[in-house]
C-alpha positions in Angstrom: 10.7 32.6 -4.8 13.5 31.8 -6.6 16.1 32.3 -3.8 14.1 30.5 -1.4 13.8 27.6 -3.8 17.7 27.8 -3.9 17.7 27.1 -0.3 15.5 24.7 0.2 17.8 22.5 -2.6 21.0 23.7 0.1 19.2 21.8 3.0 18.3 19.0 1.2 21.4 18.5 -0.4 23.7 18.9 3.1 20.9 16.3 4.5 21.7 13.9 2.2 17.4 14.1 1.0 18.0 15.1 -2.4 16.1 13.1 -4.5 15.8 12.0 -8.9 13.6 10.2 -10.9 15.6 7.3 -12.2 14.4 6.1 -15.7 14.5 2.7 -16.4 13.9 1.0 -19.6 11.3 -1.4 -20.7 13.7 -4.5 -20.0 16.5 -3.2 -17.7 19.1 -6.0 -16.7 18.5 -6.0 -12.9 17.8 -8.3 -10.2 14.4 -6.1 -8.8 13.3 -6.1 -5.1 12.3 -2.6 -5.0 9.2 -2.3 -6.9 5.6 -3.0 -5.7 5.0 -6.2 -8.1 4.6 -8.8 -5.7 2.5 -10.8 -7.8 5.2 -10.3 -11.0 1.4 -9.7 -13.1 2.1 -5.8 -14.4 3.9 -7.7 -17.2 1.7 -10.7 -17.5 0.4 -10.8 -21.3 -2.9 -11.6 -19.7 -3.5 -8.3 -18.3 -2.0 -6.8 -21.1 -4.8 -8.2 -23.6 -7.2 -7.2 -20.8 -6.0 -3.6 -21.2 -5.7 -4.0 -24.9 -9.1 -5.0 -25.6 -10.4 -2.6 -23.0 -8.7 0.6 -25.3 -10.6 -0.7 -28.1 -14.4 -1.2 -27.0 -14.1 1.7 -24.5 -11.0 4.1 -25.7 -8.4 5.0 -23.4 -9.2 7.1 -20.9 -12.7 6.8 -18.8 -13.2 10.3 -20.7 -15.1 12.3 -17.5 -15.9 11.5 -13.5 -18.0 8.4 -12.5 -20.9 10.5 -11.8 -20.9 12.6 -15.6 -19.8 9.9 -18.1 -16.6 8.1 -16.7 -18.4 5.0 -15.1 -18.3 1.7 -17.4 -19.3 -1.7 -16.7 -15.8 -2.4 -16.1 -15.9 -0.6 -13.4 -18.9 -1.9 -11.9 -17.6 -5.7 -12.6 -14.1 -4.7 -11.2 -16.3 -3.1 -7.7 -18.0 -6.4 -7.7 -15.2 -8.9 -8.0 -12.9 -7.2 -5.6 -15.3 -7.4 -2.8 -16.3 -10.7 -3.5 -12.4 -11.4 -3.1 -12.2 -9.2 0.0 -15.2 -10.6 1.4 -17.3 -7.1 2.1 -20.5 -6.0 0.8 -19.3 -3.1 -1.6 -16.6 -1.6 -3.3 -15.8 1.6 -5.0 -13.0 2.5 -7.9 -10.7 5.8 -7.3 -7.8 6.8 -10.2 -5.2 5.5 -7.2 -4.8 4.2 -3.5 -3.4 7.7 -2.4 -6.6 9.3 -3.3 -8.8 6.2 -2.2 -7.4 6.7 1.2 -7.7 10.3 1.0 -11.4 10.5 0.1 -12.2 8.3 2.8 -11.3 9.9 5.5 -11.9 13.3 4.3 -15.5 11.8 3.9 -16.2 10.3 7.2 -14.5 13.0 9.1 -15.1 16.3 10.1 -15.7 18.5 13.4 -17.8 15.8 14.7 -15.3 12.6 14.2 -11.8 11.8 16.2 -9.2 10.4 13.8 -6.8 8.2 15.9 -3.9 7.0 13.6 -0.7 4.7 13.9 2.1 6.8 13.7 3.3 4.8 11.5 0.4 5.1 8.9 0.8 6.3 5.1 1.1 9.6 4.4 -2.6 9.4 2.2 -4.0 8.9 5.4 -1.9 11.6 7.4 -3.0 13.9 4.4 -6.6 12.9 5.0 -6.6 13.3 8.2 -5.6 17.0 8.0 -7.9 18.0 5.3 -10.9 16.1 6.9 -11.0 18.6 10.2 -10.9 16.0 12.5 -8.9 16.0 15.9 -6.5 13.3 15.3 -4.6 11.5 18.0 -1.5 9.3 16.7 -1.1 6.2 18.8 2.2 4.5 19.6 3.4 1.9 16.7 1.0 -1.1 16.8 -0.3 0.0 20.3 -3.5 -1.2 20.5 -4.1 -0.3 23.8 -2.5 3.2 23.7 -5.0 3.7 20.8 -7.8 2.8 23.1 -6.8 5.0 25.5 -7.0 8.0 23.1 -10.7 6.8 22.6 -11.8 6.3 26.2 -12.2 10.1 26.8 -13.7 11.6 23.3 -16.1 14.0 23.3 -16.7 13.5 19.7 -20.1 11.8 18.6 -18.2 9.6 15.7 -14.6 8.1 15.6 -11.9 6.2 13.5 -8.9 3.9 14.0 -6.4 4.0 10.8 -3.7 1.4 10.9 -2.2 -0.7 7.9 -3.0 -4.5 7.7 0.8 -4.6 6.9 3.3 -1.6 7.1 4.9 -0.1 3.7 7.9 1.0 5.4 8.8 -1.9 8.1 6.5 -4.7 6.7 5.2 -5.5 10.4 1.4 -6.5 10.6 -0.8 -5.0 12.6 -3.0 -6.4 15.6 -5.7 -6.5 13.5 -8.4 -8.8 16.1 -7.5 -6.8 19.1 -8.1 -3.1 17.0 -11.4 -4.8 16.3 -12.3 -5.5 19.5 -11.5 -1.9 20.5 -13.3 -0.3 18.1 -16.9 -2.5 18.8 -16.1 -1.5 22.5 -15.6 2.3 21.6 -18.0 2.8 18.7 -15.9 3.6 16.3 -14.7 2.5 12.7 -11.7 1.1 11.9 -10.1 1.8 8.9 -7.1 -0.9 7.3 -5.6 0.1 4.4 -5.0 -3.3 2.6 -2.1 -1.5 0.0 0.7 -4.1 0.9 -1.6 -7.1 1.8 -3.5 -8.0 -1.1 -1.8 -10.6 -3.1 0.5 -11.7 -0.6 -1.4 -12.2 3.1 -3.6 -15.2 4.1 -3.5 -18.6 4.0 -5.2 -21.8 2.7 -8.3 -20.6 0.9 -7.8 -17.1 1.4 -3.6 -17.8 -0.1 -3.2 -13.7 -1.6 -6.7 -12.1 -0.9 -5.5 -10.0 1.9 -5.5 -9.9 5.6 -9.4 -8.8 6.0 -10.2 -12.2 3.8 -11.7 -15.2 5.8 -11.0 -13.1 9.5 -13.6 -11.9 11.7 -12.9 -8.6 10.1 -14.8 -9.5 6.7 -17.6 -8.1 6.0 -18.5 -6.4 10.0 -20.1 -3.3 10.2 -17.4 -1.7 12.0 -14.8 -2.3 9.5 -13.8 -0.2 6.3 -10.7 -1.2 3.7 -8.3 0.6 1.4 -6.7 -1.3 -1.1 -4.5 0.1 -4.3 -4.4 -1.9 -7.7 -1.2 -0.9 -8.4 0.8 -3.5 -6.4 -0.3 -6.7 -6.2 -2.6 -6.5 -9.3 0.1 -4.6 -11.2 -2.4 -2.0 -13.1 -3.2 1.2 -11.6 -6.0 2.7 -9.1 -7.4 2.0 -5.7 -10.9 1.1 -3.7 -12.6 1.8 -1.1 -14.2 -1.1 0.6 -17.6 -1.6 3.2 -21.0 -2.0 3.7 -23.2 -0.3 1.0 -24.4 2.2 2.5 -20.4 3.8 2.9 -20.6 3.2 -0.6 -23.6 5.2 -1.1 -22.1 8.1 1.3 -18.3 8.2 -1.2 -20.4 8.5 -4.1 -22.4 11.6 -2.7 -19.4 13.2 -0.6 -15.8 12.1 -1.7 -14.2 15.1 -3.3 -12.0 12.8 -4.9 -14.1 10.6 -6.9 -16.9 13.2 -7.3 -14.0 15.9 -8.9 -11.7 13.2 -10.3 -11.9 11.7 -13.8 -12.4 8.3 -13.7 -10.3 5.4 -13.5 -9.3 4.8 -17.2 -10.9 1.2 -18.8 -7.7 0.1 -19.5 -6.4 0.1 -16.1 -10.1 -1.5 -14.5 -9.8 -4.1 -17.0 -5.9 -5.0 -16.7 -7.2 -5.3 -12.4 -10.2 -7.4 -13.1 -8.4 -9.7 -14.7 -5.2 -10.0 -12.1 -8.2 -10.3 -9.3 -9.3 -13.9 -11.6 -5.7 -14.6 -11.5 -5.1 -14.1 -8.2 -7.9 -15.9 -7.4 -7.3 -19.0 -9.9 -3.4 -19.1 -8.7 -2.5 -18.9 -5.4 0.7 -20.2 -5.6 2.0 -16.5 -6.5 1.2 -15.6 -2.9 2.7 -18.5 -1.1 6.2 -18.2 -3.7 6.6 -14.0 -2.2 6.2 -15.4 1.1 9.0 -17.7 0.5 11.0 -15.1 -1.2 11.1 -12.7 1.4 11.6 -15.6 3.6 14.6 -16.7 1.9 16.1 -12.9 1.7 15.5 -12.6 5.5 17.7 -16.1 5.9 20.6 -15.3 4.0 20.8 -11.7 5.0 20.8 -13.2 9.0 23.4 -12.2 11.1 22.5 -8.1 10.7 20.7 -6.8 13.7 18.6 -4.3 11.2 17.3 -7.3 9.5 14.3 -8.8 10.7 11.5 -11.5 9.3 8.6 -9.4 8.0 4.8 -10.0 7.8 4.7 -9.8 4.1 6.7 -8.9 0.9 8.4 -6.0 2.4 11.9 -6.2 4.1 13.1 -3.4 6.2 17.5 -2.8 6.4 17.6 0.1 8.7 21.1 2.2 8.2 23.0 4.1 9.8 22.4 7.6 7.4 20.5 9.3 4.8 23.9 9.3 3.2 24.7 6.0 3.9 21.0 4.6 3.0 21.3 6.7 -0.4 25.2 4.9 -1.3 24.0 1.7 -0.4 21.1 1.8 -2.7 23.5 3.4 -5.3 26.8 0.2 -5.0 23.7 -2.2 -5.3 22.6 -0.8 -8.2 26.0 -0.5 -10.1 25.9 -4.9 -9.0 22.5 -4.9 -10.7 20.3 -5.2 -8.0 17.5 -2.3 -7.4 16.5 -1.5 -3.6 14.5 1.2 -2.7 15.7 3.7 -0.5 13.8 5.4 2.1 15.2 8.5 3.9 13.0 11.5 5.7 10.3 12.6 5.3 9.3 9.0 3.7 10.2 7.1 6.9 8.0 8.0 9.6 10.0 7.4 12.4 12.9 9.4 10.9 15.1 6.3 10.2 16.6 5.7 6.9 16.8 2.2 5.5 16.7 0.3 2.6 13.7 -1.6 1.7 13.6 -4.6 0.0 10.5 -6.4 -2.1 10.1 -10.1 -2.7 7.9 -11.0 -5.4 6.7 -13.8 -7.4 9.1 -13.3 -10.3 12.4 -13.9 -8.9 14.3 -17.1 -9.6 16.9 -19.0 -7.0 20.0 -17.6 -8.5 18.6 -14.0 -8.1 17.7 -14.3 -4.9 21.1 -15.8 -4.1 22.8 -13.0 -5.9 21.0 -10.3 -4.2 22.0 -11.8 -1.2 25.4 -12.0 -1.3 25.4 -8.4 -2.8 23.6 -7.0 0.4 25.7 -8.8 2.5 28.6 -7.1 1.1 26.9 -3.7 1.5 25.6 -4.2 5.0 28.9 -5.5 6.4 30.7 -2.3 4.7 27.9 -0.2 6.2 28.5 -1.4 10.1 
């Protein structure tokens, strides 16, 4: 083993994929845009006495799985809020989004089921997809009608459409109405994994509560939704949400809540209260949408940059290797990107991506930008 180990770190390396963990202190001294924190609430003192006060009426960790000893009321009030916010009949609590997404699919697929999946989609789903059993089609990017046409000829008594309300890697929405539509027509479910939509999609009343909120999507029969609590809500977990009787079925056949110890209080209760406060404020949602606006204006003028349906911005770059020392220059100027090289990029190009959240102020912004630009115009 240990050779082949050896050359496995030989590829990577002459690819340019190596990749570290990179620390970073409690209070580093950087301009962020590559985190998940849209909302700027996984430091809010809010949440904090939330999870504080959690630790001490229910200890910290949920102890066992939901079905032994590991569900609280927290978890049951956290279920009930966030589909109330959603706007769907039930919800149900996994330890994280990956494994949300994962238990879902492995649940409603099998033999019997045709899993037909935008290439694009997250690797939870891909994952789920190939431990479920299902035959699984991948459809062209946001191709709703080459996704129908994968559907038109199925022998398969059940089926399901995954997609992304918005994408992690390229931040491009998908046709949400028209999927819908196809689905009805075909008898099938269709699954949108909410992980980079709540907290920043929707409008007007709906400001932050995703891109299922307030939409024909809401609530139908048809529809099922993934969303993570690690983003947005800036604690930790992920749901599964749908009519109660899915519910009923993820409690009785998801391997991974059924095996899995529960999500710990702290992290139900730090989530229940970022749902009130996305709720009470949603300002936060309207100021990452401006953000990521403004990034996309000052960085205009790149071909690779393009506006974005939500917090995430795409930079597509010429290399692994040039991706991986543009991510290192801006983080010598104090500005953190994330960098995305094979196999985290499904369509094999590597970028950087940059986050907008709530948290930034004008002069950051302003400073990232003119730190990118400097980078990008080395880069081409």
């Amino acid at each position: 083993m240990a050779n082949w180990l050896d050359q496995q770190a030989l590829v990577r390396e002459r690819r340019g994929l190596v990749r570290r963990p990179a620390p970073r202190g409690p209070a580093d001294a950087v301009i962020d845009l590559a985190s998940n924190d849209y909302l700027a609430l996984s430091r809010d003192p809010r949440l904090a006495a939330a999870a504080a006060d959690a630790a001490h009426e229910w200890g910290t960790g949920a102890t066992a799985s939901r079905l032994v000893a590991g569900t609280t009321s927290l978890h049951l009030e956290l279920e009930s809020a966030l589909a109330a916010l959603v706007g769907m009949e039930s919800a149900l609590a996994f330890s994280s989004g990956y494994l949300a997404n994962l238990g879902v699919v492995t649940a409603l697929g099998g033999p019997g089921t045709l899993v037909v999946a935008d290439e694009q989609c997250h690797a939870s789903i891909v994952d789920g997809c190939r431990l479920s059993r299902s035959r699984t089609e991948t459809f062209a990017h946001n191709d709703a009608d080459d996704a129908a046409r994968l559907l038109a000829g199925r022998a398969e008594p059940r089926a399901l459409i995954a997609v992304e309300s918005i994408y992690s890697v390229g931040g491009d929405a998908a046709p949400l109405g028209r999927l819908l539509e196809i689905a009805v027509e075909h008898d099938a479910v269709l699954l949108v994994d909410e992980a980079h939509s709540l907290g920043v999609s929707g409008t007007g009343a709906f400001a932050g509560r995703g891109s299922i909120a307030g939409t024909a999507l809401a609530g139908h029969p048809n529809v099922v939704v993934t969303a993570t609590l690690s983003k947005s809500l800036g604690s930790q977990g992920g749901a599964v949400l749908g009519p109660a009787r899915l519910r009923e079925h993820l409690v009785n056949r998801s391997r991974t809540f059924i095996f899995d110890t529960a999500l710990a209080p702290t992290s139900a209760a730090a989530a229940l209260a970022a749902l009130g406060i996305l709720r009470d404020e949603p300002w936060r949602a309207d100021r990452v949408r401006a953000h990521a606006a403004a990034l996309v204006a000052g960085l205009a003028g790149f071909a690779s940059v393009r506006p974005s349906a939500g917090a995430v911005q795409s930079v597509a770059m010429p290399s692994a290797e040039s991706a991986a020392a543009a991510a290192r220059v801006a983080g010598e100027a104090g500005i953190r990107v994330g960098c995305f090289r094979p196999p985290s990029v499904p369509d094999g190009v590597s970028r950087l991506r940059l986050t907008a959240h709530a948290g930034l102020a004008p002069p950051d912004i302003a400073r990232a930008i003119a730190v990118l630009r400097d980078i990008l115009e080395e880069a081409s």
